[in-house]
C-alpha positions in Angstrom: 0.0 0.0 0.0 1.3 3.4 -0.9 1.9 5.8 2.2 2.4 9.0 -0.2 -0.4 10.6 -2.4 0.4 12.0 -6.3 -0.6 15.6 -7.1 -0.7 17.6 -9.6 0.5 21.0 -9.2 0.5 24.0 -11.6 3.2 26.4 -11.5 4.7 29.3 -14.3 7.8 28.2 -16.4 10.1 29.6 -14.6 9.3 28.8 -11.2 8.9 25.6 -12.6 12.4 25.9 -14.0 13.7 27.2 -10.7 12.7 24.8 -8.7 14.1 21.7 -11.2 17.6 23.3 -11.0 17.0 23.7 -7.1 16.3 20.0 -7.3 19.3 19.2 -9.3 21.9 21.4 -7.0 20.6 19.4 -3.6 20.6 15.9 -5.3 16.7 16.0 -4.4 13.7 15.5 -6.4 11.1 17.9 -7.4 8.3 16.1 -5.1 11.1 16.4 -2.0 11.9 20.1 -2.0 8.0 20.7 -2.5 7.7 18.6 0.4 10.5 20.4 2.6 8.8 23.8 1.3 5.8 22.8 2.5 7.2 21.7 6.0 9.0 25.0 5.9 5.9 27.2 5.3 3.7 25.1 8.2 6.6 26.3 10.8 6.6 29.8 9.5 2.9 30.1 9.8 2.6 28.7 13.0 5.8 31.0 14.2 4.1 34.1 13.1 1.2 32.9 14.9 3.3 32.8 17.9 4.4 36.0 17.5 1.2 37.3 16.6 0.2 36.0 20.2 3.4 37.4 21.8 2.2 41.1 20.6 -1.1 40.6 21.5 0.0 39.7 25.2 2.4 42.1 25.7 -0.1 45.0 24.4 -2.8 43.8 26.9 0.4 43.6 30.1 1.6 47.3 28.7 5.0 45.6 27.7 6.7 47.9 25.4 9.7 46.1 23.2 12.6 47.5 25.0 11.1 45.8 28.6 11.5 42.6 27.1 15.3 42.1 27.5 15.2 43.4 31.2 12.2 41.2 32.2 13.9 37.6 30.3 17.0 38.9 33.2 14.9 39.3 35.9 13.1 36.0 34.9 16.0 34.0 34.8 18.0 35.7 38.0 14.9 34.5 39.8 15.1 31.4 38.3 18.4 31.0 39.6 17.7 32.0 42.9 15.4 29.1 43.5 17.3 26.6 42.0 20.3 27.8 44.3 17.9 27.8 47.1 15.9 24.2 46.6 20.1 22.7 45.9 18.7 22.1 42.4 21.9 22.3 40.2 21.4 23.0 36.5 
Protein backbone atom coordinates (compact mmCIF):
# COMPACT_ATOMS: atom_id res chain seq x y z
CA UNK A 1 0.00 0.00 0.00
CA UNK A 2 1.33 3.44 -0.90
CA UNK A 3 1.92 5.82 2.19
CA UNK A 4 2.38 9.03 -0.23
CA UNK A 5 -0.44 10.57 -2.45
CA UNK A 6 0.43 11.96 -6.35
CA UNK A 7 -0.63 15.59 -7.12
CA UNK A 8 -0.71 17.63 -9.58
CA UNK A 9 0.49 20.99 -9.18
CA UNK A 10 0.47 24.01 -11.58
CA UNK A 11 3.22 26.42 -11.53
CA UNK A 12 4.65 29.33 -14.27
CA UNK A 13 7.80 28.17 -16.42
CA UNK A 14 10.12 29.61 -14.58
CA UNK A 15 9.31 28.79 -11.17
CA UNK A 16 8.85 25.57 -12.65
CA UNK A 17 12.39 25.94 -14.00
CA UNK A 18 13.70 27.15 -10.67
CA UNK A 19 12.67 24.76 -8.71
CA UNK A 20 14.12 21.67 -11.18
CA UNK A 21 17.59 23.26 -11.04
CA UNK A 22 17.02 23.73 -7.14
CA UNK A 23 16.31 19.96 -7.31
CA UNK A 24 19.35 19.22 -9.29
CA UNK A 25 21.89 21.38 -7.01
CA UNK A 26 20.62 19.40 -3.61
CA UNK A 27 20.56 15.88 -5.34
CA UNK A 28 16.71 16.03 -4.41
CA UNK A 29 13.69 15.51 -6.43
CA UNK A 30 11.10 17.93 -7.36
CA UNK A 31 8.35 16.12 -5.09
CA UNK A 32 11.10 16.42 -1.99
CA UNK A 33 11.91 20.09 -2.01
CA UNK A 34 8.04 20.67 -2.54
CA UNK A 35 7.70 18.63 0.41
CA UNK A 36 10.54 20.38 2.63
CA UNK A 37 8.81 23.84 1.31
CA UNK A 38 5.80 22.82 2.48
CA UNK A 39 7.24 21.71 6.04
CA UNK A 40 8.98 25.03 5.92
CA UNK A 41 5.89 27.21 5.27
CA UNK A 42 3.70 25.08 8.17
CA UNK A 43 6.56 26.27 10.83
CA UNK A 44 6.59 29.83 9.52
CA UNK A 45 2.89 30.08 9.76
CA UNK A 46 2.63 28.66 13.03
CA UNK A 47 5.81 31.02 14.23
CA UNK A 48 4.13 34.07 13.05
CA UNK A 49 1.25 32.87 14.91
CA UNK A 50 3.34 32.80 17.89
CA UNK A 51 4.38 36.03 17.52
CA UNK A 52 1.22 37.34 16.58
CA UNK A 53 0.15 36.01 20.19
CA UNK A 54 3.36 37.36 21.84
CA UNK A 55 2.20 41.06 20.56
CA UNK A 56 -1.11 40.58 21.47
CA UNK A 57 -0.02 39.68 25.21
CA UNK A 58 2.36 42.07 25.69
CA UNK A 59 -0.13 44.99 24.37
CA UNK A 60 -2.77 43.85 26.92
CA UNK A 61 0.37 43.61 30.07
CA UNK A 62 1.55 47.35 28.72
CA UNK A 63 5.01 45.65 27.71
CA UNK A 64 6.72 47.86 25.39
CA UNK A 65 9.70 46.10 23.24
CA UNK A 66 12.57 47.52 25.03
CA UNK A 67 11.15 45.77 28.58
CA UNK A 68 11.52 42.56 27.11
CA UNK A 69 15.26 42.14 27.52
CA UNK A 70 15.16 43.41 31.16
CA UNK A 71 12.25 41.15 32.17
CA UNK A 72 13.87 37.58 30.26
CA UNK A 73 17.01 38.94 33.19
CA UNK A 74 14.93 39.33 35.86
CA UNK A 75 13.15 36.04 34.91
CA UNK A 76 15.99 33.98 34.77
CA UNK A 77 18.00 35.68 37.96
CA UNK A 78 14.95 34.49 39.79
CA UNK A 79 15.11 31.37 38.34
CA UNK A 80 18.43 31.01 39.57
CA UNK A 81 17.67 32.04 42.88
CA UNK A 82 15.35 29.10 43.52
CA UNK A 83 17.32 26.64 42.01
CA UNK A 84 20.33 27.84 44.34
CA UNK A 85 17.91 27.77 47.13
CA UNK A 86 15.88 24.24 46.64
CA UNK A 87 20.11 22.67 45.88
CA UNK A 88 18.68 22.07 42.40
CA UNK A 89 21.91 22.29 40.21
CA UNK A 90 21.42 22.99 36.55
Amino acid sequence: MRTTRVLSVSMPPEMLRETERLAREENRTVSELIREAVRCYRQERQWRRTLAYGRARAKALGIRESDVAPLIREFRRSRRRKQAGSGVAR
